[in-house]
RODO-2510 file (C-alpha; in nm, 4 decimals, decimal comma):
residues 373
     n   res          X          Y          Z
     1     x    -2,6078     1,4196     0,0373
     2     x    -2,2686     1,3148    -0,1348
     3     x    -1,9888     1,4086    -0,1079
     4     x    -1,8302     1,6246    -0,4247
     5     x    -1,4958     1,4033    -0,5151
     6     x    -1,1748     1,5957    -0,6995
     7     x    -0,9243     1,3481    -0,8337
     8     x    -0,5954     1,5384    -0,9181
     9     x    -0,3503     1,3215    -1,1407
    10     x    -0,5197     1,1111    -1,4167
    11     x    -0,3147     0,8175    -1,4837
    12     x    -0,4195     0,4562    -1,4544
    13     x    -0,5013     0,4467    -1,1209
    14     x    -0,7460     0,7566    -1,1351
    15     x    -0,9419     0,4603    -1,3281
    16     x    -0,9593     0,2771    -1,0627
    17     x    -1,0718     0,5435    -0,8097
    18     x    -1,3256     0,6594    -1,0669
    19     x    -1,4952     0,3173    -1,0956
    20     x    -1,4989     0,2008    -0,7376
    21     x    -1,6591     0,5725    -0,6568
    22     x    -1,9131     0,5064    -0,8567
    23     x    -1,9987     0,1971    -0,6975
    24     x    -2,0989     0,3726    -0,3802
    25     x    -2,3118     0,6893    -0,5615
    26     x    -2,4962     0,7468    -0,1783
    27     x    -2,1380     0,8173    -0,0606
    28     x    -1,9708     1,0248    -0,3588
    29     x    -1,9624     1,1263    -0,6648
    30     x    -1,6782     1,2767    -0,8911
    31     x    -1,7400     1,6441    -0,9665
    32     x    -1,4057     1,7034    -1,1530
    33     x    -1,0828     1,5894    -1,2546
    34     x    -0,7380     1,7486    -1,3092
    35     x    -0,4161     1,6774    -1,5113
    36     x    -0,0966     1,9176    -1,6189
    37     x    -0,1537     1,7673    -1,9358
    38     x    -0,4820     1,8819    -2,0560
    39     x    -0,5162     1,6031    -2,2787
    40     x    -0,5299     1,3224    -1,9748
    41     x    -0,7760     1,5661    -1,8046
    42     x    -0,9984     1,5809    -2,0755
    43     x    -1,0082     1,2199    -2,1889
    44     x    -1,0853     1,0920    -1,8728
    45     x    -1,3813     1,3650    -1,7979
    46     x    -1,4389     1,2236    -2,1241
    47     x    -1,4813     0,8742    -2,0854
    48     x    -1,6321     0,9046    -1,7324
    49     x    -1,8727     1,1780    -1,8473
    50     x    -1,7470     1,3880    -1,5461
    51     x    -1,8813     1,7084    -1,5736
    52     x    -1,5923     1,9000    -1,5314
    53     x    -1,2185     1,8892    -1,6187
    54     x    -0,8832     2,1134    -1,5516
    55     x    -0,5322     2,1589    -1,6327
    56     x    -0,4800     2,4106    -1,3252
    57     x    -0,5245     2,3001    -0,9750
    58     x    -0,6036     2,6602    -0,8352
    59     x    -0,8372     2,6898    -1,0513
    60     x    -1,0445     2,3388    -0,9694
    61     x    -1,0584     2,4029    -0,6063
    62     x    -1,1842     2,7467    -0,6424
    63     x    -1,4603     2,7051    -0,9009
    64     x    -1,6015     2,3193    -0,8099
    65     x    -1,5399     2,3572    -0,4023
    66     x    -1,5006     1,9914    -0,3816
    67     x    -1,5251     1,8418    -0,0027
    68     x    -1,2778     1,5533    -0,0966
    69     x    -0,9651     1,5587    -0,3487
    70     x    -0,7795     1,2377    -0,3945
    71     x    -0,3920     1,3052    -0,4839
    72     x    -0,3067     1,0361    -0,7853
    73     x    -0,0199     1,2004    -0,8975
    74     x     0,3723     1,0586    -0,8523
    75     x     0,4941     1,0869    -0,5126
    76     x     0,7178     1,3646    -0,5956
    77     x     0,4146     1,6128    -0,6034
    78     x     0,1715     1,4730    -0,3423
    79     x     0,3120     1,7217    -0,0422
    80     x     0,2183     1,9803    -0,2386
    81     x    -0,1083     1,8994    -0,3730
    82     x    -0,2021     1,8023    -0,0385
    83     x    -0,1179     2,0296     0,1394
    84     x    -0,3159     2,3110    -0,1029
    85     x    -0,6182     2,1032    -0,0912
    86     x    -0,6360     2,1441     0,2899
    87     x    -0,5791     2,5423     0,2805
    88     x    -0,9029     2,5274     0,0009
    89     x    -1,0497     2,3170     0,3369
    90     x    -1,0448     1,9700     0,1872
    91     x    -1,0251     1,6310     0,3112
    92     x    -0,7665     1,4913     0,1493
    93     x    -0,7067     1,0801     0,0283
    94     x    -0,3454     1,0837    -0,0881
    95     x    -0,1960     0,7739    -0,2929
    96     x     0,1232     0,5963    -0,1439
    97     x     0,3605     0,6517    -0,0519
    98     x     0,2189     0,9828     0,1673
    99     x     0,5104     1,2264     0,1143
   100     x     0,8641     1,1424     0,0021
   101     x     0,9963     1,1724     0,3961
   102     x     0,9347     1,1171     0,7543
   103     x     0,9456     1,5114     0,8327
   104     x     0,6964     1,6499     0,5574
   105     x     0,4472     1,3082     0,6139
   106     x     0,4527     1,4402     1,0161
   107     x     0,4004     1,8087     0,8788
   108     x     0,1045     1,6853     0,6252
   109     x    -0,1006     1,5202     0,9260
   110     x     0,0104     1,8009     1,1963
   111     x    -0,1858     2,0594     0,9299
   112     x    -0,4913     1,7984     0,8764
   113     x    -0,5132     1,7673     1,2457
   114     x    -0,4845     2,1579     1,2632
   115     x    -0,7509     2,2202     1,0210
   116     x    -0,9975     1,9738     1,1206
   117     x    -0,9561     1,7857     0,8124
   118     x    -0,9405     1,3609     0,7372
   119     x    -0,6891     1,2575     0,6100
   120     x    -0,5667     0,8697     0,4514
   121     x    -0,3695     0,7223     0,2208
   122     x    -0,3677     0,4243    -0,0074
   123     x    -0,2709     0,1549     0,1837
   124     x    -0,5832    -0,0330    -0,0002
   125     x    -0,4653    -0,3773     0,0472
   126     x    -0,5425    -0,3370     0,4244
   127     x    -0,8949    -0,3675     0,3326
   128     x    -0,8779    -0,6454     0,0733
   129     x    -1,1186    -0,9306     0,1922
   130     x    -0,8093    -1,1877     0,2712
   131     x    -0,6984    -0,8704     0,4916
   132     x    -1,0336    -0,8524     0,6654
   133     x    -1,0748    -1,2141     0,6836
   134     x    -0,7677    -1,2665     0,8947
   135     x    -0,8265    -0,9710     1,1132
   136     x    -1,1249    -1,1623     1,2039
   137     x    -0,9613    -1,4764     1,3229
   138     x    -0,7247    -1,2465     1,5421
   139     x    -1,0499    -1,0911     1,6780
   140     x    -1,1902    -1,4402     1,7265
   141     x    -0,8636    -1,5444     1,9533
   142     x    -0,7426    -1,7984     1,7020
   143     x    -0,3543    -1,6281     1,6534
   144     x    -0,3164    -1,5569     2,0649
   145     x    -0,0059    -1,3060     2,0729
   146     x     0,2117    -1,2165     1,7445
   147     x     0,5303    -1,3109     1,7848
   148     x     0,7096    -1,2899     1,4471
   149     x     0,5069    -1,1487     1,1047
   150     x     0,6881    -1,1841     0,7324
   151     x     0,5472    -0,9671     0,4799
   152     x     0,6416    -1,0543     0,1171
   153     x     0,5927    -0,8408    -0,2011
   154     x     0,7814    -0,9086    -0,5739
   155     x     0,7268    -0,9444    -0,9464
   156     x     0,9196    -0,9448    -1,2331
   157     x     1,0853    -0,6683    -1,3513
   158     x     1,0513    -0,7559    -1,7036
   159     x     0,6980    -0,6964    -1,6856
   160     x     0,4937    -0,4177    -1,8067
   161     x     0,5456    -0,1870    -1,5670
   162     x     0,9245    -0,2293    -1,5515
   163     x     0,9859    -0,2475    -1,9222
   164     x     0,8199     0,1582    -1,9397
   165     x     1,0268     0,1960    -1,6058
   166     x     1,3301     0,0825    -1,7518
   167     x     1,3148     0,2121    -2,1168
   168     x     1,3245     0,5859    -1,9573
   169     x     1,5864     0,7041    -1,7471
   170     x     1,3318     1,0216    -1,6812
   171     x     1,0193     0,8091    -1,5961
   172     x     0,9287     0,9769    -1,2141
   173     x     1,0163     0,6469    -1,0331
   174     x     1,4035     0,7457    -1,1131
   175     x     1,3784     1,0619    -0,9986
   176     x     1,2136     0,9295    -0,5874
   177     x     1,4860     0,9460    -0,3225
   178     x     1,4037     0,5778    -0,2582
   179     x     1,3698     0,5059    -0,6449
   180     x     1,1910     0,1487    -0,7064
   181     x     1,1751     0,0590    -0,3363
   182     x     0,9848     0,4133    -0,2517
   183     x     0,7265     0,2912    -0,4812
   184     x     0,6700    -0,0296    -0,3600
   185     x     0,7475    -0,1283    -0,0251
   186     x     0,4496     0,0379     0,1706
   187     x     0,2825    -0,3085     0,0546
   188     x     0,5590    -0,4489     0,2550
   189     x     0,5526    -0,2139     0,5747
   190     x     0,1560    -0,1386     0,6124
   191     x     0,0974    -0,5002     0,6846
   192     x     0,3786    -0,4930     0,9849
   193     x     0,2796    -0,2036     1,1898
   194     x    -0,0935    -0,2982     1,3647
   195     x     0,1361    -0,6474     1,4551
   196     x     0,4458    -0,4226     1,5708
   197     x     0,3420    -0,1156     1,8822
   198     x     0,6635    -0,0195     1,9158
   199     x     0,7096     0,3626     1,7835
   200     x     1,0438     0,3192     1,6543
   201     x     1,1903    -0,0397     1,6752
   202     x     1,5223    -0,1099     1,5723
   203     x     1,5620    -0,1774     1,1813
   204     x     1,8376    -0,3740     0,9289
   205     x     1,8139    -0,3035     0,5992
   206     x     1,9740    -0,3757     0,2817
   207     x     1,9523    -0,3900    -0,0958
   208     x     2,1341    -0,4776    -0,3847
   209     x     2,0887    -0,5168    -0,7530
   210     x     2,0367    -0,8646    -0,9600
   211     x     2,0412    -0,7446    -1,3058
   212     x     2,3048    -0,6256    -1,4752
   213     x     2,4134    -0,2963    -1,5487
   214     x     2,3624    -0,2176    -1,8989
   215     x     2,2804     0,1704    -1,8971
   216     x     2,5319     0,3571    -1,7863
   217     x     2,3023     0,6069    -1,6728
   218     x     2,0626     0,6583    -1,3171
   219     x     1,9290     0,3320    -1,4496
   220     x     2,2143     0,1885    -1,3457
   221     x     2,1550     0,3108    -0,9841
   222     x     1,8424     0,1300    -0,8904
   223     x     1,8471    -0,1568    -0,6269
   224     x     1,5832    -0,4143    -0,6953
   225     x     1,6429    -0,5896    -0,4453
   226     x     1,5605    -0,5411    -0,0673
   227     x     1,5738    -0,7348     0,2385
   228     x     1,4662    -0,5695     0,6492
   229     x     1,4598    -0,7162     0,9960
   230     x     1,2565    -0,5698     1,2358
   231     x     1,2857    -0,6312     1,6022
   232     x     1,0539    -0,4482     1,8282
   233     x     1,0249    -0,4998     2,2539
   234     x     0,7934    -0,8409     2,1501
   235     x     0,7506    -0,9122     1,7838
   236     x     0,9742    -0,9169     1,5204
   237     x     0,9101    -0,9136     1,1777
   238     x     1,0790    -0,9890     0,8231
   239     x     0,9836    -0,7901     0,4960
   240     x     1,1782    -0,8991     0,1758
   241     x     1,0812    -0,6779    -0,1833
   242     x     1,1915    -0,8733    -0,5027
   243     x     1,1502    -0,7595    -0,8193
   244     x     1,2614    -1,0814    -1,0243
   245     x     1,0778    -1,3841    -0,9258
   246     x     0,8211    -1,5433    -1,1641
   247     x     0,5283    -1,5597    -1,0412
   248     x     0,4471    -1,2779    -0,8499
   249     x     0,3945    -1,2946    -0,4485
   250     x     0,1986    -1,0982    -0,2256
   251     x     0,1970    -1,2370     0,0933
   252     x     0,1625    -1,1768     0,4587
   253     x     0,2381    -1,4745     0,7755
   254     x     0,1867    -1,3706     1,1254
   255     x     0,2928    -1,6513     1,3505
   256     x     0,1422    -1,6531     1,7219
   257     x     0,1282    -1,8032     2,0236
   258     x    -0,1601    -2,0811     1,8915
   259     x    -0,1683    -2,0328     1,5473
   260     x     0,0277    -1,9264     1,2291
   261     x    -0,1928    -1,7296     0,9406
   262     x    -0,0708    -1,7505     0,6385
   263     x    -0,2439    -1,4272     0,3718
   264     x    -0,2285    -1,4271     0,0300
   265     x    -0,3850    -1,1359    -0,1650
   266     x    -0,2973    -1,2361    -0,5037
   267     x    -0,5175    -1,5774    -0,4659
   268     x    -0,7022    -1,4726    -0,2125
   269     x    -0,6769    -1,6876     0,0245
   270     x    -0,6484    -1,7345     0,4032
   271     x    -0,4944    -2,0680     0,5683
   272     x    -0,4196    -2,1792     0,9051
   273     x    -0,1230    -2,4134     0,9717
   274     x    -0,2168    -2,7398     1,0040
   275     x    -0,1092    -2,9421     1,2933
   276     x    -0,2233    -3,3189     1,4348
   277     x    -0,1360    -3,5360     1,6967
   278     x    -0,1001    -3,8556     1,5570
   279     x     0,2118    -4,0404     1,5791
   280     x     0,5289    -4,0884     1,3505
   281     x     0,4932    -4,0984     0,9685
   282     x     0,1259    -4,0940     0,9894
   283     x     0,1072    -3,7288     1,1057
   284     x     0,3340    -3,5753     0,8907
   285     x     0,0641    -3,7302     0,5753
   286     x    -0,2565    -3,5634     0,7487
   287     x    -0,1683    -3,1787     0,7026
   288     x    -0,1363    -3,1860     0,3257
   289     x    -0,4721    -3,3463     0,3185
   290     x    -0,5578    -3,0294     0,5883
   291     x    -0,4126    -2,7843     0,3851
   292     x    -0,5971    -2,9301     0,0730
   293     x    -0,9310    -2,8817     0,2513
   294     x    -0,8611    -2,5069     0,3409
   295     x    -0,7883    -2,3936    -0,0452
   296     x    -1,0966    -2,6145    -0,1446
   297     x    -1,2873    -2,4239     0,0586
   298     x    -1,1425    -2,0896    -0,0109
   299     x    -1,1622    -2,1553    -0,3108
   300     x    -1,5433    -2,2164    -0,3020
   301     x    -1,5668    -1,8764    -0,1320
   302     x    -1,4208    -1,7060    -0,3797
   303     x    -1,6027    -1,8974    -0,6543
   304     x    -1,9572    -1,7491    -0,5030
   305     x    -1,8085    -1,3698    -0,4687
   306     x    -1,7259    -1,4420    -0,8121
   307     x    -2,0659    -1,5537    -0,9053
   308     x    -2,2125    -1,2578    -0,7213
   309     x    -1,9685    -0,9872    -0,9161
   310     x    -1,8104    -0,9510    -0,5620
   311     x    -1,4112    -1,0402    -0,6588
   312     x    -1,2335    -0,7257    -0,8105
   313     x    -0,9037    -0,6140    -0,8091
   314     x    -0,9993    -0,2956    -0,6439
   315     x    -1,2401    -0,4257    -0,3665
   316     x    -0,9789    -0,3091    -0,0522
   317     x    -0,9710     0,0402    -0,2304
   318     x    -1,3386     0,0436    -0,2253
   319     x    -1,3984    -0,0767     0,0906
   320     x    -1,1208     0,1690     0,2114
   321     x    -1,2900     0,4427     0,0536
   322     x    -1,6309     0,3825     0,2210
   323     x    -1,4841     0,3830     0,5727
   324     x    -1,2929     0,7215     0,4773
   325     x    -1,5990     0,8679     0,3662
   326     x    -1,7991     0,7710     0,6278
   327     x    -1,5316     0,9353     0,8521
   328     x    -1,6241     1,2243     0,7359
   329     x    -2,0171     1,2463     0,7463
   330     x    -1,9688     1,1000     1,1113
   331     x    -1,7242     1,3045     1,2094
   332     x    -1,5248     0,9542     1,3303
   333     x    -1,1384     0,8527     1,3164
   334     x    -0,9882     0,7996     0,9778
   335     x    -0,9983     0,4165     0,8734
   336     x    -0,5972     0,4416     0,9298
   337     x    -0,4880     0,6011     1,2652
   338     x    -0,2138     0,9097     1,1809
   339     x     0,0303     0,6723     1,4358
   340     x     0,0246     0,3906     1,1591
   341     x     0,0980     0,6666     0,8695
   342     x     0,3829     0,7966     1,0218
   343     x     0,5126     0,5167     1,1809
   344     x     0,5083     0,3686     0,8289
   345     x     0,6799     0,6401     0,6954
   346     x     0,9594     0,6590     0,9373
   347     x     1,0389     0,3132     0,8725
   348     x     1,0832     0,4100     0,4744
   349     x     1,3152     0,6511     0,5963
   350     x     1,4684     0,3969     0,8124
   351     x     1,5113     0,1140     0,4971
   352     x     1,6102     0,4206     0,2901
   353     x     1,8992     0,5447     0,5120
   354     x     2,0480     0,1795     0,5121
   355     x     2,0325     0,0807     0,1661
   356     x     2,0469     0,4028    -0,0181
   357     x     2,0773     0,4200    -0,4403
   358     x     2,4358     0,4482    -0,5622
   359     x     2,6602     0,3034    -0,7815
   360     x     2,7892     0,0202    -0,5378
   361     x     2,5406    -0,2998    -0,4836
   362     x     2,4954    -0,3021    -0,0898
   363     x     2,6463    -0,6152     0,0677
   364     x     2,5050    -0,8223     0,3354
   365     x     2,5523    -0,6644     0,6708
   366     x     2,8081    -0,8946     0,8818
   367     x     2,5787    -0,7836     1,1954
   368     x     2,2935    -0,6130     1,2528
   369     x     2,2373    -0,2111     1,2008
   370     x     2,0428    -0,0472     1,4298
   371     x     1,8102     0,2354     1,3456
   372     x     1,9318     0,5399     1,4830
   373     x     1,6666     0,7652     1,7613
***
């Protein structure tokens, strides 16, 4: 039997949960949606022929029962949603970032855990096949031991999503403790923590703003810039956020004791670095040639999942989603262990503490800052 889905915010992304639900009908299916604005609620049901479609939360959980509700609201109201949708006895998928703090993320898992509930949270890109892919060549022994892992994320700002972000000093991104970085940088962080075991390493941080100031209003405020060292007991790690580079990047290195990975989950791609043995001027000409060969052939790959209507945008959400659902009609652990959720959060705290929004552009430390206890 499958399990009766809930979605509870329906902006764009409750699209994308819709559609990639539907692609697994043995697992789930989506009973009802909900909206504060009636309207969103109803054109969705609409266009998804859902059966059933509410303005009042309350009211959905009591009359539809659902055994899942996935929170795809702004951060600013996922504690809450949450943490009603366990007292109604729900599991509960929540879209990042979890809560907007350390303290109420730990208090959100502390009541799952108390009520017997699963819990996860959007970290989709953890499941994208290039993810998957280079977890496998870990498995396989080809990395040997991380030592240093640089996780990049940026776009430009003068995109789609920043020109609505930007035109409205009320849009809900203004209004996040972390603003524009509190929205983005768990793409940054999630890809860190299975390389980093450390509970709380020590942590620099700091952002500053590239564009000018033209507002004179909270718009003003916003870093879009952001730069963090990590430095745990054995592995270090870089993550750098931009919000101004053309094109966009998305990547992920992990370099190890026999071999560096380089991820890509915009192209989709996953390389090794190439290294030869032969002499002088001669070697330095083979890797290119190397490096040529691995994109061919990625390329190829992708090219058949293509072929086979296997390459979507959304594939790590739906492959994220099967796991969490199948956590729950085994009884097994979440897809995401609680330890990597909160660890993930208190590092947001961390990066939020040391470059926090104001009306001054932070400055490049002089030395590092280390994360308090």
């Amino acid at each position: 039997m499958s399990l009766r889905i809930a979605i509870v915010g329906c902006g764009k992304i409750a699209d994308g949960h819709i559609e990639e639900i539907r692609k697994i009908p043995h697992l789930a299916e989506v009973v009802a949606v909900c909206d504060l604005e009636p309207l969103m609620a109803e054109q969705i049901a609409t266009r998804f022929a859902i059966p059933a479609h509410y303005a009042d939360f309350d009211e959905l959980l009591e009359k539809e029962n659902p055994d899942v509700v996935h929170v795809t609201t702004p951060p600013g109201s996922h504690l809450h949603l949450a943490t009603r949708a366990l007292d109604a006895g729900c599991h509960v998928y929540v879209e990042k970032p979890l809560t907007l703090n350390y303290p109420d993320s730990c208090s959100l898992v502390s009541q799952a855990v108390a009520a017997n509930r699963k819990l996860t949270v959007g970290h989709t890109y953890l499941f994208d096949p290039p993810a998957l892919a280079m977890r496998e060549l870990i498995e396989d022994g080809v990395l040997g031991e991380p030592v240093h892992v640089e996780s990049f994320y940026g776009y430009n700002l003068a995109g789609q999503f920043g020109s609505a972000l930007m035109s409205d000093p009320n849009h809900w991104v203004h209004q996040l403790p972390g603003k524009l970085f509190q929205n983005n940088i768990d793409h940054l962080l999630n890809k860190l923590v299975e390389f980093l075991p450390d509970e709380k390493p020590k942590m620099s941080a700091f952002g500053s703003i590239r564009r000018n100031k033209r507002y004179g209003d909270i718009r003003d405020d916003m870093l879009d810039e952001l730069r963090v060292t990590i430095h745990g007991e054995k592995v270090s790690a870089y993550a750098t956020f931009s919000s101004h580079i053309v094109p966009a990047g998305h990547s992920c290195t992990v370099y190890g004791t026999k071999q560096t990975i380089h991820t890509d989950y915009l192209a989709r791609t996953v390389t090794l670095a190439e290294t030869t043995s032969l002499p002088s001027a001669v070697g330095r000409l083979v890797p290119a040639f190397g490096q040529a060969a691995q994109f061919a052939k990625q390329g190829a790959k992708n090219l058949r999942r293509f072929a086979k209507s296997d390459f979507h945008f959304f594939a790590g959400l739906n492959h994220l989603l099967r796991l969490f659902y199948e956590s729950i009609a085994n009884g097994t652990e979440e897809p995401i262990p609680h330890r990597d959720i909160l660890r993930i959060a208190w590092m947001l705290d961390e990066v939020f503490a040391q470059a926090p929004q104001g009306t001054q552009t932070r400055e490049l430390p002089s030395g590092p800052i280390e994360a308090r206890a």
